[in-house]
C-alpha positions in Angstrom: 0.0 0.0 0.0 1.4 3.2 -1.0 1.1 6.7 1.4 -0.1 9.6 -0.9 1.5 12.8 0.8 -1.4 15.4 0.6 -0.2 19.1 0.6 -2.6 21.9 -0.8 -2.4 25.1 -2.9 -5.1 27.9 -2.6 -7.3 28.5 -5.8 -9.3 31.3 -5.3 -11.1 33.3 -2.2 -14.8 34.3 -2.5 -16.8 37.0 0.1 -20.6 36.4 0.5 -23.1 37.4 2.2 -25.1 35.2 2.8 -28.6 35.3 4.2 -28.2 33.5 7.1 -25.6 34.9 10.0 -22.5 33.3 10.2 -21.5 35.2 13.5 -19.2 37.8 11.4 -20.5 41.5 11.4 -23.0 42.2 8.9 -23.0 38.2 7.7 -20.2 38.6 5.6 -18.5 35.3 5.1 -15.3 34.1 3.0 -14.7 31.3 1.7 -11.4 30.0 0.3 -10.9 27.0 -2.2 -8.5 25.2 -1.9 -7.0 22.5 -4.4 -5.4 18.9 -3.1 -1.7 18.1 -4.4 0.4 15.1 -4.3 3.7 16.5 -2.5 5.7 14.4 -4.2 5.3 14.9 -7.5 3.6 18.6 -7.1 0.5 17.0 -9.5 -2.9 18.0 -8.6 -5.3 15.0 -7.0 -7.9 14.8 -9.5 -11.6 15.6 -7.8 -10.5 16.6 -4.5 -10.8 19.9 -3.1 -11.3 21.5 0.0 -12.9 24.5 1.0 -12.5 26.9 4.4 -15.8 28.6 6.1 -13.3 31.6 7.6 -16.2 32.4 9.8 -16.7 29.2 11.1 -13.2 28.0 10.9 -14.9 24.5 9.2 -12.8 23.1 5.9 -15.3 20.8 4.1 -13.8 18.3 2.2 -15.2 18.0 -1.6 -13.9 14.6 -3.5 -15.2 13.0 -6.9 -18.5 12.7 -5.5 -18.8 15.3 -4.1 -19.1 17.0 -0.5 -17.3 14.0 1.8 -16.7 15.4 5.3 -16.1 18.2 8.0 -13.1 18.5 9.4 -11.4 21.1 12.0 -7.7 21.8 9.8 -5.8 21.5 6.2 -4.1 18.5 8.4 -6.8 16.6 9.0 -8.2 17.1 5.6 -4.7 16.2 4.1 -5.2 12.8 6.8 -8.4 12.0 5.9 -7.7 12.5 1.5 -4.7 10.6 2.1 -6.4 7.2 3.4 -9.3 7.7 1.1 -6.6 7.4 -1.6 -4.5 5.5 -0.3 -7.2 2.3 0.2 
């Protein structure tokens, strides 16, 4: 069984406001994107993303199916694409 080292690189940042308060002033939220990578040979992981709720500090994990899991860091994320992958 082979370890995939996950690293990631940010794609893009988006500010909403949404309707519902996220517990920033005035609602406004951002949202970061950010794209998974196989550190050792610096090739994106096809279908897996993650993105970062800033005002709830929550990195949802998105894979080729779609949304997978919550999770509290990039480190867990990285943990948690790595055994997915990894079988």
């Amino acid at each position: 069984m082979t370890t995939i080292n996950v690293m990631f690189t940010p794609l893009s940042t988006v500010t909403t406001f949404p309707e519902r308060f996220y517990g920033t002033p005035m609602g406004i939220n951002i949202v970061t994107w950010y794209q998974a990578i196989d550190r050792d040979s610096n090739a994106d992981i096809t279908g897996w993303t993650v993105s970062r709720n800033h005002a709830i500090n929550e990195f949802v994990i998105n894979g080729p199916s779609g949304h997978i899991a919550s999770v509290a860091s990039l480190p867990a994320a990285s943990e948690y694409i790595s055994q997915s992958i990894s079988g």
